[in-house]
C-alpha positions as CSV (number, residue, x, y, z in Angstrom):
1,X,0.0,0.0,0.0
2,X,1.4,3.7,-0.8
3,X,-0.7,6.8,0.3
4,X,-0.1,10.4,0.1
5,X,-1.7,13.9,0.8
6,X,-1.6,16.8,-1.9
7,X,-3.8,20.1,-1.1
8,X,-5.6,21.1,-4.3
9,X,-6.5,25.1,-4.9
10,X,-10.4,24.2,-5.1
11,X,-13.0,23.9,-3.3
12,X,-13.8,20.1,-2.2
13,X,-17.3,20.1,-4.6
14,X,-15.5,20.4,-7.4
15,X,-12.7,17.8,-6.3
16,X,-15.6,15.4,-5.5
17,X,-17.2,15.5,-8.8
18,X,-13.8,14.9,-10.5
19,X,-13.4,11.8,-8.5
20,X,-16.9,10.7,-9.0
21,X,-15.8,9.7,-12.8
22,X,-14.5,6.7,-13.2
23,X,-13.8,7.8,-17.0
24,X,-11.6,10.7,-15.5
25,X,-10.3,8.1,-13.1
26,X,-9.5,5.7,-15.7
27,X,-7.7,7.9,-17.8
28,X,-5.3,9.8,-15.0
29,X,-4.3,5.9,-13.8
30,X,-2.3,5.4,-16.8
31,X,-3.2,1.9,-16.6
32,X,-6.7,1.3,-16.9
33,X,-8.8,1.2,-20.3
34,X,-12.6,1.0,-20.1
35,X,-13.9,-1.2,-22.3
36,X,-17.3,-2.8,-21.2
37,X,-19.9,-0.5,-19.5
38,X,-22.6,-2.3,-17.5
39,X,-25.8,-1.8,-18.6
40,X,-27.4,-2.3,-15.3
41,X,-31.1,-2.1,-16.6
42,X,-30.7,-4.9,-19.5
43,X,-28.0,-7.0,-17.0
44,X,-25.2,-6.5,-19.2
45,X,-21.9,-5.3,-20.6
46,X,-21.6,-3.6,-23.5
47,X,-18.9,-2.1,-25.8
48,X,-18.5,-0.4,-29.4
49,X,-21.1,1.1,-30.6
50,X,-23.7,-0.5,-28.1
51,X,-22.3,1.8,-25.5
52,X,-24.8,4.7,-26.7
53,X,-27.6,2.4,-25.8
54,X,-26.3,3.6,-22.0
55,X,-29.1,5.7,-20.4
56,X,-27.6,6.1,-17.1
57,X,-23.9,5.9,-15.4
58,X,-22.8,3.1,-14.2
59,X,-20.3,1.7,-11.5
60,X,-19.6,-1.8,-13.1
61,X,-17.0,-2.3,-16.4
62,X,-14.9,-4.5,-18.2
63,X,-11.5,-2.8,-18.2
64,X,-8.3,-3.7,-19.9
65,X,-5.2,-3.1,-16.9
66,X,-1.7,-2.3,-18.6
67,X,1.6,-3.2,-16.7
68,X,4.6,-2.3,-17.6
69,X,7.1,-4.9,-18.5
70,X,9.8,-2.5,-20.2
71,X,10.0,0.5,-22.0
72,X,8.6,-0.8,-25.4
73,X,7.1,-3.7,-24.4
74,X,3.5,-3.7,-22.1
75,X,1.7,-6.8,-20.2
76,X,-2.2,-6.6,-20.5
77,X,-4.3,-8.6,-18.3
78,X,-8.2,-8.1,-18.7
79,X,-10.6,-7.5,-15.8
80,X,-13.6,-6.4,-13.6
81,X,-13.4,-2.7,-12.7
82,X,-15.5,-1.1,-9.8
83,X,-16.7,2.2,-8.7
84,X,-17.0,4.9,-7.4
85,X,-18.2,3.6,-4.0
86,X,-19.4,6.4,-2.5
87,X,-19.5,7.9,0.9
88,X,-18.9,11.6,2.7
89,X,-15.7,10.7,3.8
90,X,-14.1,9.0,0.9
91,X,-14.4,7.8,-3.5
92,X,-13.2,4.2,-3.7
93,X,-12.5,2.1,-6.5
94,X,-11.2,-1.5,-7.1
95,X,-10.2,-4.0,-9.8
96,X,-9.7,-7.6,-10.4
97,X,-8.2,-9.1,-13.5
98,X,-10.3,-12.5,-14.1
99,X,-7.4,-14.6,-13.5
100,X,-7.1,-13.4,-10.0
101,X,-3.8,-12.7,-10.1
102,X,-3.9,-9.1,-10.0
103,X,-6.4,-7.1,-7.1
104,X,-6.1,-3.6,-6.5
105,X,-7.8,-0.5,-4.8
106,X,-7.9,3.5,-5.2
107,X,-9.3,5.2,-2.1
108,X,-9.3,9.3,-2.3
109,X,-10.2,10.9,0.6
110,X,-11.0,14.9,0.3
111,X,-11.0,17.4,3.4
112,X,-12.3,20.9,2.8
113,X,-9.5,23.7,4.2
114,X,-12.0,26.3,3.7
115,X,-14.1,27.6,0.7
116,X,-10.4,27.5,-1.8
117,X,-8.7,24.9,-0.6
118,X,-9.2,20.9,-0.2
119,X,-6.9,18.5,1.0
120,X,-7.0,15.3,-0.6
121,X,-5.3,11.7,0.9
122,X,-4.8,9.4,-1.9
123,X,-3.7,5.5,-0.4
124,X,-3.4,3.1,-3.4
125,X,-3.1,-0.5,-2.5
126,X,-1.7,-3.1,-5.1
127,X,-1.5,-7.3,-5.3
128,X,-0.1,-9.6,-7.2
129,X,-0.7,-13.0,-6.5
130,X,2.1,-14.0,-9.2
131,X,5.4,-13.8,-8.9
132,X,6.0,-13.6,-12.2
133,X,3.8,-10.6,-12.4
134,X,7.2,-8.8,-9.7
135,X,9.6,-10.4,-12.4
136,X,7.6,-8.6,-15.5
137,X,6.9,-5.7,-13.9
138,X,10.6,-5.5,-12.4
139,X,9.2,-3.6,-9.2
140,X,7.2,-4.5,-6.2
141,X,3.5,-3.8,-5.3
142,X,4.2,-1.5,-3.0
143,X,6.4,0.5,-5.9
144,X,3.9,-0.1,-8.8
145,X,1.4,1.5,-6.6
146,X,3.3,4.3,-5.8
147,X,3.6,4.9,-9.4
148,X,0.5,5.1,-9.8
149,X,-0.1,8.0,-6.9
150,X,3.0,10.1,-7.7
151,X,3.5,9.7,-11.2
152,X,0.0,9.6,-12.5
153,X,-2.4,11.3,-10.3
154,X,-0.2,13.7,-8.1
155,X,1.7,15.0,-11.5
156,X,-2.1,15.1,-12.8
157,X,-2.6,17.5,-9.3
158,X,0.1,19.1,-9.4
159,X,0.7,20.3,-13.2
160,X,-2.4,19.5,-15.5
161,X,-5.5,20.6,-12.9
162,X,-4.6,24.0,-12.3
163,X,-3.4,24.6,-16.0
164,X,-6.1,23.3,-17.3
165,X,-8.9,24.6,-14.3
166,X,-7.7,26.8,-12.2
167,X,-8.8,29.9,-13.8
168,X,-12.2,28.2,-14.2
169,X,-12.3,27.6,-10.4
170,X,-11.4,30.6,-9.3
171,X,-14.6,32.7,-11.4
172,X,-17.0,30.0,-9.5
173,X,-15.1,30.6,-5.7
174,X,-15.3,34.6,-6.7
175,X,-18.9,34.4,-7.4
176,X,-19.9,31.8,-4.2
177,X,-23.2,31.6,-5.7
178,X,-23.3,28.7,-7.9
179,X,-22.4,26.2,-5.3
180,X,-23.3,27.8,-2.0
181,X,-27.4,28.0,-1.6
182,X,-28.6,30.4,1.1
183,X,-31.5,29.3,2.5
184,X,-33.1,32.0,5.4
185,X,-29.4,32.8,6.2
186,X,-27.9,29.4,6.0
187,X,-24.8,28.5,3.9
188,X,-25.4,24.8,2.5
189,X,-22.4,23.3,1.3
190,X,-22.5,20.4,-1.3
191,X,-21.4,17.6,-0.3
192,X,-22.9,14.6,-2.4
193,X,-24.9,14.4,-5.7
194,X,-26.7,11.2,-6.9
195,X,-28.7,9.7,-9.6
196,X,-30.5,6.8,-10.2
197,X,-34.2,5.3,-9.4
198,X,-36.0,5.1,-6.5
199,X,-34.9,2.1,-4.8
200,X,-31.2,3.1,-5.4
201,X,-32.1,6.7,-4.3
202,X,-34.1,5.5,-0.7
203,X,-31.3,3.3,-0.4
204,X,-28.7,6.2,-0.3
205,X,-30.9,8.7,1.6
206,X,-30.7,5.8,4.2
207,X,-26.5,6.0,3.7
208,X,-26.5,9.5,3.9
209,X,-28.4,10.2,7.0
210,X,-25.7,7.9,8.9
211,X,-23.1,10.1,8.1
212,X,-24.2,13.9,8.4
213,X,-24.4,15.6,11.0
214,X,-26.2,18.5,10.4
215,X,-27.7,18.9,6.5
216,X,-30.3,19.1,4.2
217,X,-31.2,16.4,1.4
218,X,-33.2,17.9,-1.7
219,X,-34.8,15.2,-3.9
220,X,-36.3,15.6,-7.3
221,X,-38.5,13.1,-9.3
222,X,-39.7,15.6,-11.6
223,X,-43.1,16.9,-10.2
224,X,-42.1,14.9,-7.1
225,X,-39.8,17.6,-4.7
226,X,-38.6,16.5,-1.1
227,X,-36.7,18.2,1.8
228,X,-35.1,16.3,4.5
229,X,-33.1,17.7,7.5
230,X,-30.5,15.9,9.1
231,X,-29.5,16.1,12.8
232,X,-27.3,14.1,14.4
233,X,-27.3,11.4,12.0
234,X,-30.8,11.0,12.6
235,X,-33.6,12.4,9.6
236,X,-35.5,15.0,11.9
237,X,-38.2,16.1,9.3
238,X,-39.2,15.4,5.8
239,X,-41.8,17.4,3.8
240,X,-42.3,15.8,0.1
241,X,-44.5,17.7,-2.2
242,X,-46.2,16.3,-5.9
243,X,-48.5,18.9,-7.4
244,X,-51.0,19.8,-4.3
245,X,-50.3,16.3,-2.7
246,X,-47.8,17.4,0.3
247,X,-46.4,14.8,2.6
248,X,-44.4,14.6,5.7
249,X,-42.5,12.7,7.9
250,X,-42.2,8.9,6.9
251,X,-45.4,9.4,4.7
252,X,-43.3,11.9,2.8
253,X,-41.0,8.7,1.4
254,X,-43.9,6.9,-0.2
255,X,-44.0,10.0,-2.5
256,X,-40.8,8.6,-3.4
257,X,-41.4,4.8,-3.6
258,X,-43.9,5.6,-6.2
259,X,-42.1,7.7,-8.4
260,X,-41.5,6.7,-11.7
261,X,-37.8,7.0,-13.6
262,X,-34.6,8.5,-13.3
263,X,-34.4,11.2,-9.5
264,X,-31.8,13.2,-8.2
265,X,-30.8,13.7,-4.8
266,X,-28.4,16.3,-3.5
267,X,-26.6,16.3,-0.1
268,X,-25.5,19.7,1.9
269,X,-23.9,20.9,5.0
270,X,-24.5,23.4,7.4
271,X,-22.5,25.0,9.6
272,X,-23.6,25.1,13.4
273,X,-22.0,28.7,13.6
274,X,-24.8,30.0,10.5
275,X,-27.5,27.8,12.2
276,X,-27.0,30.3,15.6
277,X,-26.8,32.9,13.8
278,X,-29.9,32.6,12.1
279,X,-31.4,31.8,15.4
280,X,-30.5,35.0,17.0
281,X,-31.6,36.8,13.9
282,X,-35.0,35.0,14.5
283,X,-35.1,35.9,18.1
């Protein structure tokens, strides 16, 4: 296993939803190649032109893994890739080649340093169950995965992001309005974003609540619109509203079971400090 930290002139939203990608992912490892996406609705992979038949992301592929062997020569093995696993505190993603020789995982952990800055721990673990694959490669796990972190996505930190976004990031953190809702005098932070149906949305309202300790969650099925406060890890109200049919509490979640198609559900923070605030403003 190798790990670092780099700090990253950007706020942690925008660091989040470059890690989010597996494409982006993909690409900055140097070593993997998407080939299959899964198609989770028909319960398949597909590739080539089928791939345009996708109507939502997905966090299952086929990938092709490149090792290097020697400086014009490459080792391909082919595999399952995974992710992103989600959570507040960290983007995951792991891989398998399908003769089990070759397991691996990329966990990024960002850390906002204020509304400019995030710090970001990257650990990269590596295995080869091969010693051939140490004779090919002619380096160890341990330095094939710090390859990966230093000369792949730490150079990728350190050189391309700000060339290529920094000016970008630093209109959006002058404005503060894009990403920063005020809601009666309350700065909500994103923190999340997801997208999928029903099930997979209930199911991640239910992962998010365990985790936040002071939020909001904004759902949207199309007419269907939902607001649910988090204290404490613990969902303290939920108002749901479709057309003039308004719903709350637990009630407010079977206007989500029932709704039809693709939702979105956003996650934000607030800070105690703007919650007291607004409370003496109130008072």
């Amino acid at each position: 296993m190798y790990s670092t930290e780099l700090t990253l002139n950007s706020p942690i939203w925008i660091v989040r939803k470059f890690l989010m990608d597996p494409l982006f992912i993909s690409g900055v490892s140097g070593h993997i190649s998407i080939l299959k996406f899964k198609d989770k609705q028909k319960d398949e992979y597909i590739m080539g032109d089928r791939i345009r038949e996708l109507s939502a992301p997905t966090d299952e592929f086929i990938a092709l893994y490149i090792l290097l062997r020697t400086n014009k020569d490459f080792k391909y093995t082919e595999g399952i890739f995974n992710g992103p696993k989600v959570t507040m505190q960290s983007i995951k993603y792991s891989g398998m080649s399908d003769d089990g020789k070759l397991e691996f995982t990329i966990e990024f952990m960002p850390k906002s340093l204020g509304d400019t800055q995030t710090r970001l721990y990257v650990a990269t673990n590596v295995k080869y169950n091969d010693s051939l694959l140490d004779k090919m490669l002619g380096k160890s796990a341990v330095d094939f995965a710090k390859h990966i972190v230093e000369d792949h996505f730490a150079t990728y930190a350190r050189v391309y992001f700000p060339s290529l976004y920094g000016d970008i990031i630093r209109s959006l953190t002058n404005k503060e309005t894009d990403k920063e809702k005020t809601t009666q005098g309350l700065s909500l932070t994103p923190l999340f974003e997801f997208s999928g149906d029903a099930t997979s949305i209930l199911s991640k309202i239910n992962e998010m609540v365990s985790q936040l300790d002071l939020g909001l969650i904004k759902v949207n099925f199309g007419k269907v619109n939902c607001n649910i406060i988090v204290q404490n890890k613990d969902m303290k109200r939920a108002i749901c509203r479709s057309d003039s049919n308004v719903k709350a509490g637990f009630e407010a979640l079977s206007l989500i079971i029932s709704a039809k198609g693709q939702g979105k559900m956003e996650v934000y923070s607030v800070k105690m400090e703007d919650l007291i605030d607004t409370l003496y403003t109130l008072a």
